[in-house]
N, C-alpha and C positions, 0 to 999 in steps of 0.2 A: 825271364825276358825272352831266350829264346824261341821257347817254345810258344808264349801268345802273339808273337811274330809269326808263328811256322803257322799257327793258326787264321790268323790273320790274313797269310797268303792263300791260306786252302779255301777261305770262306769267300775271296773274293775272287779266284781263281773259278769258283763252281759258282759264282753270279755271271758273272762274265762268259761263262761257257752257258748257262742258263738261258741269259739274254741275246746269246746269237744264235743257239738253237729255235728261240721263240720268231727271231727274225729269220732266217732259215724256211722256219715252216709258214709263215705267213706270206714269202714271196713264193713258194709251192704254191700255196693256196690261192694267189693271184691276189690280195689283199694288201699289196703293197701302198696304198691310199693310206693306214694310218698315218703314215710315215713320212709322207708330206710335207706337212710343218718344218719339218729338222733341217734345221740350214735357212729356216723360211722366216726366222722372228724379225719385230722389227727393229731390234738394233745391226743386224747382221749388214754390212755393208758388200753392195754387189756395185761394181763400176764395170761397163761393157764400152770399150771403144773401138772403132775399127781393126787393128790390128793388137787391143792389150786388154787384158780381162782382170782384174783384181777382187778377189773374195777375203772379205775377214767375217768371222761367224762370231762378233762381241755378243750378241744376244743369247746363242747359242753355247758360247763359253761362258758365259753367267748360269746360265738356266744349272748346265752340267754340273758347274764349280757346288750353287746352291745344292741339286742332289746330293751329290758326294757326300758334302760338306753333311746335310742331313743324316745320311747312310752311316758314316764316320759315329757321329754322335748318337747316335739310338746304337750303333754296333757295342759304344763305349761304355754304355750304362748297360746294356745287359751281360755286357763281359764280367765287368769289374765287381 
């Protein structure tokens, strides 16, 4: 049990580091346009008033939860 935990941690540890190197190199590159979208779906609530700003990113925490939730189970069947 341990040890597919200790794995588990190093696999998502080295996506994680993967995925911010790829963003990393693509604000080098001046290419920060894909990136857009994120924060931008349309359930994500933005309220701007004079003095009070409130952001909830629901679209945005869906989308994420869905990958995950993907990554998690394709991770699981090829572990097991």
């Amino acid at each position: 049990m341990i040890s597919g935990t200790g794995k588990f941690l190093v696999v998502g540890g080295l996506l994680a580091m993967l995925c911010g190197l790829l963003m990393l190199a693509a604000e080098k590159a001046g290419s920060t346009g894909w990136l857009n979208w994120f924060g931008n779906l349309p359930l994500d609530v933005r309220i701007r008033r004079d003095n009070f700003q409130f952001f909830f990113p629901l679209g945005t925490s869906i989308l994420l939860s869905v990958l995950f939730s993907l990554a998690l189970f394709i991770f699981n069947k090829f572990i097991r």
